[in-house]
C-alpha positions in Angstrom: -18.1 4.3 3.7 -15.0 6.3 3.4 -13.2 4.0 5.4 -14.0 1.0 3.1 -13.0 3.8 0.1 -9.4 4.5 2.0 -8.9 1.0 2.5 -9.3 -0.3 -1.2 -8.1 2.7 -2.7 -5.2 2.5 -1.3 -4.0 -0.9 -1.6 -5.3 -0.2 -5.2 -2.3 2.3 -5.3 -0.2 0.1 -2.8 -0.6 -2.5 -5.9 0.2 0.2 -8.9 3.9 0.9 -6.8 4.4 -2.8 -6.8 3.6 -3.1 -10.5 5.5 0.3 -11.4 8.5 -1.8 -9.3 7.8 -4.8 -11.5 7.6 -2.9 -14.2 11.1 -0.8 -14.1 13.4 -3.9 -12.6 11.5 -7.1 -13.8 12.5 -8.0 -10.5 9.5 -10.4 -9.5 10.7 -12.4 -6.6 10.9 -9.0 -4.5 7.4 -8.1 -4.9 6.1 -12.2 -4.1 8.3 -11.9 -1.3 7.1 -8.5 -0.1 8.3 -9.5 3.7 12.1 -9.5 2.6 13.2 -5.7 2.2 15.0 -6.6 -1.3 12.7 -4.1 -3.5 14.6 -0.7 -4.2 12.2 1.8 -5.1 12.8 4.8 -6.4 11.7 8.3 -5.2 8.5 7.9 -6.8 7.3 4.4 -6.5 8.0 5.1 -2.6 6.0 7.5 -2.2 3.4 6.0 -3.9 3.7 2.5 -1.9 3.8 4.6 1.7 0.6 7.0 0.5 -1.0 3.1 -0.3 -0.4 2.0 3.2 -0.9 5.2 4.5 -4.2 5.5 3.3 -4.9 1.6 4.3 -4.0 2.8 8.0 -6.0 5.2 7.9 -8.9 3.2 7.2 -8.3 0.3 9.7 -7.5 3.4 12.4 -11.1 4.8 11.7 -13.0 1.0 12.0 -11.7 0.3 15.3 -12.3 3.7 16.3 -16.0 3.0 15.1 -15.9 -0.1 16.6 -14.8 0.8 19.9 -16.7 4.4 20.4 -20.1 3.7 18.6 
């Protein structure tokens, strides 16, 4: 259970950096084309986007470990 809470939680806040990026630059093609590093984020929405994936790792990391030890 609090893997499936990590994982949506954080690409919940993974989103909200995305849309705080949208937001400041109205710069939409860099978050559509999230693969290309064109998005320059400030202090704020970075830290933001890495807790999101942080917190997304975190949950895949504890599934396979599930998965492969239980």
């Amino acid at each position: 259970m609090i893997e499936e809470f990590l994982f949506w939680g954080g690409l919940v806040v993974f989103l909200v950096s995305l849309g705080l990026y949208a937001g400041r630059t109205k710069d939409f093609k860099s978050v559509v084309m999230f693969w290309q590093p064109t998005a320059n984020f400030n202090e704020v929405e970075f830290k933001v986007n890495r807790a999101g994936l942080s917190m997304m790792i975190v949950a895949v990391a504890m599934r396979l470990i599930a998965f492969f030890m239980g």
